[in-house]
C-alpha positions in Angstrom: 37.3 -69.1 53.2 37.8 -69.8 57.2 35.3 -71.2 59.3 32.4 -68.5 61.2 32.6 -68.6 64.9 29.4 -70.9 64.8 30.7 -73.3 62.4 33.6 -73.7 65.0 30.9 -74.0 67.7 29.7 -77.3 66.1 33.0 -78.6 65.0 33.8 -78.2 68.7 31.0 -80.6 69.3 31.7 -82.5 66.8 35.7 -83.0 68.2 34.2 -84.3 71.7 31.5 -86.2 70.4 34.9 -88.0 68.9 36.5 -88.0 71.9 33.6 -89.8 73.8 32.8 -86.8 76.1 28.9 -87.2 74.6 26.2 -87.7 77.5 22.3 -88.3 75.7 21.6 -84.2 74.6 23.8 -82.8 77.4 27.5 -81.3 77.5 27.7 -77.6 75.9 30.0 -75.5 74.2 30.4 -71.8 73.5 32.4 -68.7 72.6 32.7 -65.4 72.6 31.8 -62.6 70.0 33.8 -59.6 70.2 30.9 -57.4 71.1 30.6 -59.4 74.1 27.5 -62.2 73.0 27.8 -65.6 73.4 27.4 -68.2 70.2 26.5 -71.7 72.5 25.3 -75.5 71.4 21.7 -75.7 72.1 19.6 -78.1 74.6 18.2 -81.3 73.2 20.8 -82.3 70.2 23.6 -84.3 70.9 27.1 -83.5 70.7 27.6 -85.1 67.4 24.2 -84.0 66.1 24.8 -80.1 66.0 25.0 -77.8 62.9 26.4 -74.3 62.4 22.5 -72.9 61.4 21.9 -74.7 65.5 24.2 -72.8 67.2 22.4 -69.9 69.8 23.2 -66.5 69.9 23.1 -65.4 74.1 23.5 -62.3 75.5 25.8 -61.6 78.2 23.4 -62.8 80.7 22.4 -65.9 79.0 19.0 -64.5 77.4 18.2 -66.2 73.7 19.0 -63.7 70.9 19.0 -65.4 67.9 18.6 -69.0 67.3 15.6 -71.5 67.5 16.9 -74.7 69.7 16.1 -74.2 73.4 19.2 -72.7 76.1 20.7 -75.3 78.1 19.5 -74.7 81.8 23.7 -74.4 82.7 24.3 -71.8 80.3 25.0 -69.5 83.0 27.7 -72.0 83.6 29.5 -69.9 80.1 27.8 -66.2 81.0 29.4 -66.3 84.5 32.8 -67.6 83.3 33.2 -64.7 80.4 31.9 -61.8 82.8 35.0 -62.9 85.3 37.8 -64.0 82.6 38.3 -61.4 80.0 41.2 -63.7 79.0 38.6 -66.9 78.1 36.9 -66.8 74.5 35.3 -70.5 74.9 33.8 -72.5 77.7 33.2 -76.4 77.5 31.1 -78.2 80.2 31.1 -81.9 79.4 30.9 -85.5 81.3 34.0 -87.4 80.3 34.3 -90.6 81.7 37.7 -90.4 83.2 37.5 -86.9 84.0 34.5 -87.6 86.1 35.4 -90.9 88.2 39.0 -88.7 88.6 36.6 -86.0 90.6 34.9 -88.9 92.4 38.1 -90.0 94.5 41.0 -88.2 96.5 43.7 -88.6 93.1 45.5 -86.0 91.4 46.8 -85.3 88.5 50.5 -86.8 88.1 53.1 -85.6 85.2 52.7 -88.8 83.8 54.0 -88.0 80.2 53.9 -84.7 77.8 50.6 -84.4 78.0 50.1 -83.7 81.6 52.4 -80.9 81.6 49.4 -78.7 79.8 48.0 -78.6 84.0 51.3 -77.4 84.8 49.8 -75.2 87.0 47.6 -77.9 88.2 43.3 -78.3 88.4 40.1 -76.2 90.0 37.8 -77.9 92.4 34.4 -77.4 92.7 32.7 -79.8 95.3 29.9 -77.5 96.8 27.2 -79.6 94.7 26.7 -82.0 92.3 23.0 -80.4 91.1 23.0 -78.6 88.1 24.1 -75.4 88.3 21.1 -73.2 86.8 21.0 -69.6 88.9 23.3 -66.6 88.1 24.9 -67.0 91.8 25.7 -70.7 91.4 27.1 -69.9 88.0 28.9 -67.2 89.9 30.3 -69.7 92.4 31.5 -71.9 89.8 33.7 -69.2 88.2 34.9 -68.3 91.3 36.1 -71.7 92.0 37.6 -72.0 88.4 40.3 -68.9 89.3 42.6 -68.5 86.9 43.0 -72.2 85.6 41.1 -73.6 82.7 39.8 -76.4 84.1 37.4 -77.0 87.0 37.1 -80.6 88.0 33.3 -80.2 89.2 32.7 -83.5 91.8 29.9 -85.2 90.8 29.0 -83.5 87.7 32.2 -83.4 85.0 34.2 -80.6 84.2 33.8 -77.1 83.3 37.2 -76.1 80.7 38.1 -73.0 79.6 40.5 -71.5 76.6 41.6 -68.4 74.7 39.8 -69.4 71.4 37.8 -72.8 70.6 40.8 -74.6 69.2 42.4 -74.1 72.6 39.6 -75.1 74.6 38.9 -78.3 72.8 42.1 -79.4 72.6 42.4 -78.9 76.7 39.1 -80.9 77.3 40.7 -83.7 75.1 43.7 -84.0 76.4 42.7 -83.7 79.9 41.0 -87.1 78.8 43.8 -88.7 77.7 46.0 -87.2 80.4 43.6 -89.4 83.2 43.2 -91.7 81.0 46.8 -92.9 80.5 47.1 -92.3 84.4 44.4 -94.9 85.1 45.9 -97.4 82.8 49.8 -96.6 84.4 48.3 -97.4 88.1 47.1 -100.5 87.3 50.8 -101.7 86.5 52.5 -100.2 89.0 53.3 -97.4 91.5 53.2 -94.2 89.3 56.5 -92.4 88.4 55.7 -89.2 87.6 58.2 -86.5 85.9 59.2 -83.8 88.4 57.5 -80.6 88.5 61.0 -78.9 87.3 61.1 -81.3 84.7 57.5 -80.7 83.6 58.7 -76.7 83.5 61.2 -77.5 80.5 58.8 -79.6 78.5 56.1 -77.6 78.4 57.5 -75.0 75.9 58.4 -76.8 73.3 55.3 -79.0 74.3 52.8 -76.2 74.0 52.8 -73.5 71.5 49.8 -71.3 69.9 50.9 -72.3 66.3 50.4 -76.2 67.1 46.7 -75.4 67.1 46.0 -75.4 63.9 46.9 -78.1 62.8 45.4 -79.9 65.7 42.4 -78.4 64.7 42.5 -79.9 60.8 43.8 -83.4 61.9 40.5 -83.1 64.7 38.3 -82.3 61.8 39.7 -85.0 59.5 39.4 -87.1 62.5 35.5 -86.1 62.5 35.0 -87.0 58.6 36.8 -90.2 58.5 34.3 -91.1 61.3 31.6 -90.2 59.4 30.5 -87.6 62.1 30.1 -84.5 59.6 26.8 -84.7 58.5 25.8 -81.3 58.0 28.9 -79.4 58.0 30.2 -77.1 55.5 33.6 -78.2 53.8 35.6 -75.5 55.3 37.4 -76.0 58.5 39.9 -73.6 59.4 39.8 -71.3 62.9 38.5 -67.9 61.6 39.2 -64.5 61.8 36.3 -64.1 63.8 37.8 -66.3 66.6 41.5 -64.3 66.4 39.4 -61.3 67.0 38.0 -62.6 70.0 41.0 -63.6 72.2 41.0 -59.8 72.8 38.1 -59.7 74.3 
């Protein structure tokens, strides 16, 4: 068996509960169904606290179909992003610590290593407010700002990041993470001396692939058990057929 589109919702959650990206009950992640409705994390569970049977069914506007958790009050944070990427099939809005102190100053992202080269074509700003952003046009805003990158560096607030299927998205978020992470440890020792953007051109094919994916996503889950963060969550694992169907939506 291969893991439903929900069950991927929570492992999601799960993976950046891991990664330290957890804030009390807020930070959300969702994706796409192929006929267009959203499966989302629900308001007032943690990160690390959410099951496949919590996971929200939204229509494309956000309204509750199925589920019994409350919406988050951002979900039109996800509903704006899918109505203006057809290419995105998952949407995570968290408040990583690096991530968000990175938005707080005038920085930006170097090639320090491998990693970095995943921004190759560098990071969305959004610095019109730092309120939650709760109304269709604000959610509108934010996807406008977003573009065509996958992620939005949102001052004051976190990030908004954006992939094909889960495993793409969560995988992004993390490394993104890292990426500032490793960049605020390397300008503490020095001036920085970042790989050339030419440089990161040539790494970044052999870097990045669609087949790595899934086994980033089984070493993430093993990651999440070895933790003891799987309470509640079924024994299978694996990116579904559900999820292929959606990237093409």
């Amino acid at each position: 068996m291969t893991a439903s589109l929900a069950e991927q919702v929570a492992w999601t959650c799960r993976m950046l509960a891991l990664g330290g990206q957890g804030d009390f009950t807020l930070g959300h992640a969702s994706a796409r169904r192929p006929d267009g409705s959203v499966l989302m994390k629900p308001n007032r569970l943690g990160l690390e606290e959410v099951t496949p049977g919590d996971v929200l069914t939204l229509d494309r506007d956000g309204a509750k179909l199925a589920g019994d958790g409350p919406v988050h009050l951002e979900a039109v944070l996800h509903t704006a992003v899918y109505r203006a990427r057809p290419d995105v099939g998952a949407v995570i809005h968290t408040h990583p610590p690096y991530a968000t102190a990175f938005g707080a100053t005038d920085a930006r992202l170097e090639f320090i290593n491998h990693d970095a080269v995943l921004f190759l074509d560098g990071l969305a700003y959004f610095d019109q407010t730092a309120e939650l952003i709760m109304r269709p046009d604000q959610g509108e805003t934010v996807a406008t700002a977003l573009g065509e990158r996958n992620v939005l560096i949102m001052r004051g607030h976190g990030v908004l990041v954006v992939g094909k299927t889960l495993p793409w998205a969560v995988y992004t978020a993390l490394t993104l993470e890292r990426v500032l992470r490793i960049q605020s440890i390397a300008q503490s020792l020095g001036s920085l001396q970042p790989m050339s953007p030419e440089m990161a051109r040539r790494v970044y094919p052999d870097k990045y692939r669609d087949e790595f994916l899934d086994g980033y996503w089984r070493y993430l889950v093993r990651q999440v058990r070895r933790a003891g963060l799987d309470a509640g969550m079924p024994e299978d694992a694996e990116p579904g057929e559900e999820s292929r169907r959606a990237r093409s939506v």
